[in-house]
C-alpha positions as CSV (number, residue, x, y, z in Angstrom):
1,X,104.3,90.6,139.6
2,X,100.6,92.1,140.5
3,X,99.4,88.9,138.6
4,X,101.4,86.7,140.7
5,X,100.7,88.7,143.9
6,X,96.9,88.3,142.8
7,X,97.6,84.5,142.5
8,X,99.5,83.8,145.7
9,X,95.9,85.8,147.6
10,X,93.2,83.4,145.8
11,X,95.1,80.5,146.7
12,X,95.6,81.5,149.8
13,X,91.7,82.4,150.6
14,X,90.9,79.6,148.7
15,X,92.3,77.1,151.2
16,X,92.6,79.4,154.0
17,X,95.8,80.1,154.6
18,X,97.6,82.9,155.8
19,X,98.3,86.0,153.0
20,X,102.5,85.8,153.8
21,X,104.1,89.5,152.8
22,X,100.3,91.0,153.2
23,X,100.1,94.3,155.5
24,X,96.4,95.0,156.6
25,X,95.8,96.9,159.9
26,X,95.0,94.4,163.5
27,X,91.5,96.2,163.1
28,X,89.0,97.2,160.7
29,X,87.8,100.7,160.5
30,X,83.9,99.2,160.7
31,X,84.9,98.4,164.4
32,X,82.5,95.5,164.4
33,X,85.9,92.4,164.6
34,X,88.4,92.1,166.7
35,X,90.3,90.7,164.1
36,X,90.6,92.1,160.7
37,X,91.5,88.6,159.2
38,X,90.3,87.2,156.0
39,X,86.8,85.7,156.6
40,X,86.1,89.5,158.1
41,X,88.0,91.4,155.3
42,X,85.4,89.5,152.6
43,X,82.2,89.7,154.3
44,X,82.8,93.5,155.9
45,X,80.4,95.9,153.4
46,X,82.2,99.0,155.0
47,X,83.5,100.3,151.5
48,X,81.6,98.7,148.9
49,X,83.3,95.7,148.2
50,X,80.7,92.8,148.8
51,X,78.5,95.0,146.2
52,X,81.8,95.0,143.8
53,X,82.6,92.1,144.0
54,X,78.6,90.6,143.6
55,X,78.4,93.3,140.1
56,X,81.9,91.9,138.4
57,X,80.7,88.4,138.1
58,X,77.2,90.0,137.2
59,X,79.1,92.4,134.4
60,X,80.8,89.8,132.8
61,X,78.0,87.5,132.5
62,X,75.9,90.4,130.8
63,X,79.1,90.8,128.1
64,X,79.2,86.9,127.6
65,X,75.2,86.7,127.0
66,X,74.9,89.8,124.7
67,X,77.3,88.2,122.2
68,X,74.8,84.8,122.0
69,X,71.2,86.1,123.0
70,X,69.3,88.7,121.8
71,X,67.1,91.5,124.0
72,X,69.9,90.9,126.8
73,X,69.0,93.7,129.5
74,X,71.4,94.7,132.5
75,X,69.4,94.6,135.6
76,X,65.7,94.1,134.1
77,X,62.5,95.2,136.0
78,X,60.4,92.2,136.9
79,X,56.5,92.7,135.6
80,X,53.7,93.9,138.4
81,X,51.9,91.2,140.0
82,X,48.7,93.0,140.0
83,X,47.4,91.2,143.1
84,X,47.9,88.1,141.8
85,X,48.5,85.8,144.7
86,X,51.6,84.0,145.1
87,X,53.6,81.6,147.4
88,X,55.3,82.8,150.7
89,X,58.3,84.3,150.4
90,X,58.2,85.5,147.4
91,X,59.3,89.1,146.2
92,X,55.9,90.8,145.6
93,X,57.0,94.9,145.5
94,X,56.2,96.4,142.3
95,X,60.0,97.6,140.6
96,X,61.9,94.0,141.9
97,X,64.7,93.7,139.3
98,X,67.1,90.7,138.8
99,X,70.9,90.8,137.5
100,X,70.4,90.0,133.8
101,X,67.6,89.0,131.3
102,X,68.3,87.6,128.1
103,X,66.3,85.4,125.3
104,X,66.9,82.6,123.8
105,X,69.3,81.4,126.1
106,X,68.1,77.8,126.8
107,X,65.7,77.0,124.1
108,X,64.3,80.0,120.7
109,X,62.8,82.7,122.4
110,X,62.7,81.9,125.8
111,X,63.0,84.8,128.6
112,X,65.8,83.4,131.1
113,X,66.2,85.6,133.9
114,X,69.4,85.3,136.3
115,X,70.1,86.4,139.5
116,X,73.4,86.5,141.2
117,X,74.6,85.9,144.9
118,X,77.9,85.8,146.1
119,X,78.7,84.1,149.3
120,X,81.7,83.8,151.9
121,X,82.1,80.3,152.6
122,X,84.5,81.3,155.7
123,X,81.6,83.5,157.3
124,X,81.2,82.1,160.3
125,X,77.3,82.0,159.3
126,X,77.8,79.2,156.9
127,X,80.0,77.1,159.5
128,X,77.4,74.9,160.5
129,X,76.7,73.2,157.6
130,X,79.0,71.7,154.6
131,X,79.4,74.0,151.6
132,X,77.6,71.9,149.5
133,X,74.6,72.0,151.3
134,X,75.6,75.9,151.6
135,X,75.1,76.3,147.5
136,X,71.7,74.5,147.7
137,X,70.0,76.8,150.8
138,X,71.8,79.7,148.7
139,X,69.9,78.4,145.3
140,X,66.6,78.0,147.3
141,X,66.4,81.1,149.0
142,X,66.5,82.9,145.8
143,X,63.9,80.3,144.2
144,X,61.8,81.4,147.2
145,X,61.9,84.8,146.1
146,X,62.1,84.9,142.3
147,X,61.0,81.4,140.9
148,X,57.2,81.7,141.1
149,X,57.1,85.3,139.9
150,X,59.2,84.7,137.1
151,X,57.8,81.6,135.9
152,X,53.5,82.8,136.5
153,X,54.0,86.0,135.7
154,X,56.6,86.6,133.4
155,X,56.3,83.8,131.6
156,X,60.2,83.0,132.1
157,X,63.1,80.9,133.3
158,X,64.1,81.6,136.6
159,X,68.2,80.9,137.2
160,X,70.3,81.5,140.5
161,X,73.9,81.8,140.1
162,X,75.6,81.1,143.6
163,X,79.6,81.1,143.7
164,X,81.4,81.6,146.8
165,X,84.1,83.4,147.2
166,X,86.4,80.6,147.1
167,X,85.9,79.9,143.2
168,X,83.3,77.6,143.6
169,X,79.7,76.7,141.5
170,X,76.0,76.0,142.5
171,X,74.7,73.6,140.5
172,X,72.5,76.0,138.2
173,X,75.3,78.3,137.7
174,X,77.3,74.9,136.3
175,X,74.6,74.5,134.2
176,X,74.5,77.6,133.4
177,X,78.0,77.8,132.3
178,X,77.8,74.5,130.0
179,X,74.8,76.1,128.0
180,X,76.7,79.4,127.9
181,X,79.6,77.5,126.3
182,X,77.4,75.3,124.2
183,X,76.1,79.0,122.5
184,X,79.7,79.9,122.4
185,X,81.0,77.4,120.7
186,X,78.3,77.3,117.9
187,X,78.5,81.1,117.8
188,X,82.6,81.3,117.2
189,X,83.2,77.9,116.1
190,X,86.0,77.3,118.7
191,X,85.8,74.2,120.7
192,X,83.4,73.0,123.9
193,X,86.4,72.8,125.9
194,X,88.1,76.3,125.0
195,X,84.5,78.2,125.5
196,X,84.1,76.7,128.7
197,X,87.6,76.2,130.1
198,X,87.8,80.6,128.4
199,X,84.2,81.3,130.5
200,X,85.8,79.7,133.8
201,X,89.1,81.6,134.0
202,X,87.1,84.7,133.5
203,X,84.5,84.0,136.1
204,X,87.6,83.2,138.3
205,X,89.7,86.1,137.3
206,X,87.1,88.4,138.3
207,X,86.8,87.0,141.7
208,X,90.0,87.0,142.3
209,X,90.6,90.9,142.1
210,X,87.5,91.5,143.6
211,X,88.6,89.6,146.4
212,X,92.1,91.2,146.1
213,X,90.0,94.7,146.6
214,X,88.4,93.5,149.5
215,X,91.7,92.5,151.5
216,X,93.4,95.1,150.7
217,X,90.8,97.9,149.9
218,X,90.5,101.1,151.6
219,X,88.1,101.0,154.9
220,X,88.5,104.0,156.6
221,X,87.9,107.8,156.8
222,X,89.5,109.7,153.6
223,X,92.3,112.2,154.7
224,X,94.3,114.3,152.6
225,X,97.6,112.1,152.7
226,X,95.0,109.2,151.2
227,X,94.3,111.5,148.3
228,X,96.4,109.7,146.5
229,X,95.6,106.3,146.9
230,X,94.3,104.4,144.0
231,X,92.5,101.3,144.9
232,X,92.2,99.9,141.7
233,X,96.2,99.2,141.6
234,X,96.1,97.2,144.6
């Protein structure tokens, strides 16, 4: 039923429809909406949840790499830049980490480096413009920030992985995704299609309770009747 329940919710945010049967209160304890509706429920950072939901795609793309890369790292800190001077924009501040590092990933010892971002396309911010164009200013504003440094000073690969909310890819992360599967598959022997169609469900099962977690997650102040609560059973 919770499975079902999870379902009927990512369809519905999906295609922006109403959550029928859902009971959320008419405001959000942030204060900041009017409405507590959906497109404020997933962008609200009043509990935690953006963050969540940004570390469980993040997570699982560590566990995948770790079984087909070696020296994968979990958050890995980006080399000083010693003065060395680099383009606007970029992230200069000595202790800048990305999400995960891991090598050999697109060719023998390479150092790809991977940073995720995780966007609401409902925000009202990214009304003006159509979502595809949305993934590509996404992917380029973290090129801006990451890409040179990586590349000149690292000596690496620079990746961004956008996904919106919805269930959707950037281009790089579909990429991304094919080459994971294509180290997959050699690694178990199972199919291109399982590895990739496995690796999709995943990516899409993880967004869909952390999305779950953000429209129904606890907002406000804790009392002692809330004690109780456990939000991880939503």
């Amino acid at each position: 039923k919770q499975w079902y329940q999870r379902r009927v919710r990512g369809i519905s945010v999906r295609y922006d429809l109403p959550i029928v049967g859902e009971a959320r209160p008419e405001r959000c304890a942030c204060e900041k909406s009017k409405v507590n509706n959906i497109e404020h429920a997933l962008s609200c950072k009043l509990g935690g949840y953006v963050v969540l939901r940004h570390n469980s795609i993040r997570d699982y793309l560590h566990s995948e790499l770790k079984g087909v890369c070696s020296n994968v790292e979990l958050e890995p800190t980006l080399m000083a830049t010693k003065g060395r001077k680099l383009p606007k924009g970029t992230i200069v501040e000595d202790g800048a980490r990305l999400d995960v590092g891991a090598r050999g990933f697109w060719s023998n010892m390479d150092k790809a480096l991977f940073d995720v971002k995780v966007f609401n396309p409902l925000a009202a911010s990214n009304d003006f413009q159509g979502l595809k164009k949305t993934y590509e200013e996404k992917e380029r504003k973290k090129r801006t920030k990451y890409l040179h440094r990586v590349v000149e000073v690292d000596g690496g690969i620079f990746t961004p992985l956008v996904m919106s909310t919805t269930g959707g890819y950037g281009s790089d992360f579909t990429t991304m995704i094919q080459q994971l599967a294509k180290k997959k598959q050699d690694r178990t022997g199972n199919s291109y299609q399982s590895c990739i169609r496995y690796i999709r469900l995943r990516l899409s099962f993880a967004m869909v309770r952390s999305v779950t977690l953000s429209l129904r997650g606890y907002r406000g102040k804790q009392t002692i009747e809330d004690t109780n609560i456990d939000i991880y059973n939503l």
